[in-house]
C-alpha positions, 0 to 999 in steps of 0.5 A, a space after each residue: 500500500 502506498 504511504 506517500 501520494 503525488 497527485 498534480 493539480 491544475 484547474 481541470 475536473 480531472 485533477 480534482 477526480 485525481 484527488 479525490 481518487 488517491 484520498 478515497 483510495 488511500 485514506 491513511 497515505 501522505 497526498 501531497 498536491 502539487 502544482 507546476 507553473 511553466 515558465 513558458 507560460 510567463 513568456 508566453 503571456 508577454 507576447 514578446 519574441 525573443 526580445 524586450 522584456 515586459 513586466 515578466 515579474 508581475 506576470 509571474 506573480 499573477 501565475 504564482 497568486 493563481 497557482 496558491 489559489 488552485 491548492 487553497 482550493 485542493 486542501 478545502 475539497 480535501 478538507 471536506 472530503 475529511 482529509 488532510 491534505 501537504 501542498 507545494 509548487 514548483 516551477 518548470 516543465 511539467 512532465 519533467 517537474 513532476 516525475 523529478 518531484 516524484 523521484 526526489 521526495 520518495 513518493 510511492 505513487 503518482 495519480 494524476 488526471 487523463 487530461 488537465 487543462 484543454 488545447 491541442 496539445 492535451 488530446 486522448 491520454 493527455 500528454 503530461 498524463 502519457 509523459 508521467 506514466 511511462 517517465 516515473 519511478 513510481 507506479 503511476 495511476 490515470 483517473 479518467 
């Protein structure tokens, strides 16, 4: 049985479901929450190509800010689930981020989403969902 639970959240129904699962399923593991903030959305959001700098900090606070919000808001379904829940973010590539997090925090199991946040990129499996599984040290389990 896993003792200590990865679960990636973002702002998508399928990461709440992830939640869900890992607490419904192992109610007496450490599930630790956590979100990933891709610096290509920062810059992505500048719409800059290469050059000037806009006001990167403030956009990457606005990033940070919103990222707090989505695990306030994984600990209070927890929370109401009857569950406590540890939360973290990082910054980086997400696939990558998770699976090194996984990896360096000695987590038992990873269970994340099919699909988190929509865009062409993120069709069938999800590719963050497809790049964990077959990345992770760990057993990996997909919540459709």
């Amino acid at each position: 049985m896993a003792k200590r639970i990865l679960v990636p959240i973002d702002d998508s129904d399928r990461s709440t479901q992830a939640l869900e699962f890992a607490l419904e399923e192992h109610p007496e593991a450490t599930v630790t929450a956590l979100h990933v903030l891709d610096p290509g959305d920062f810059y992505a959001a500048t719409g800059i190509e290469g050059g000037a700098m806009a006001n990167y900090d403030e956009i990457q606070d606005h990033h940070e800010t919103r990222a707090e919000g989505i695990l306030e808001d994984a600990a209070e379904h927890a929370s109401q689930l009857g569950a406590t829940i540890e939360t973290d973010k990082i910054v980086g590539g997400i696939s990558r981020s998770i699976v090194d997090y996984a990896e360096d925090n000695d987590f038992d199991q990873i269970v994340v989403g099919s699909h988190g946040r929509t865009g062409a990129s993120r069709i069938l499996l999800g590719s963050v969902a497809e790049t964990v599984a077959r990345r992770s040290p760990v057993p990996v389990t997909i919540v459709r």
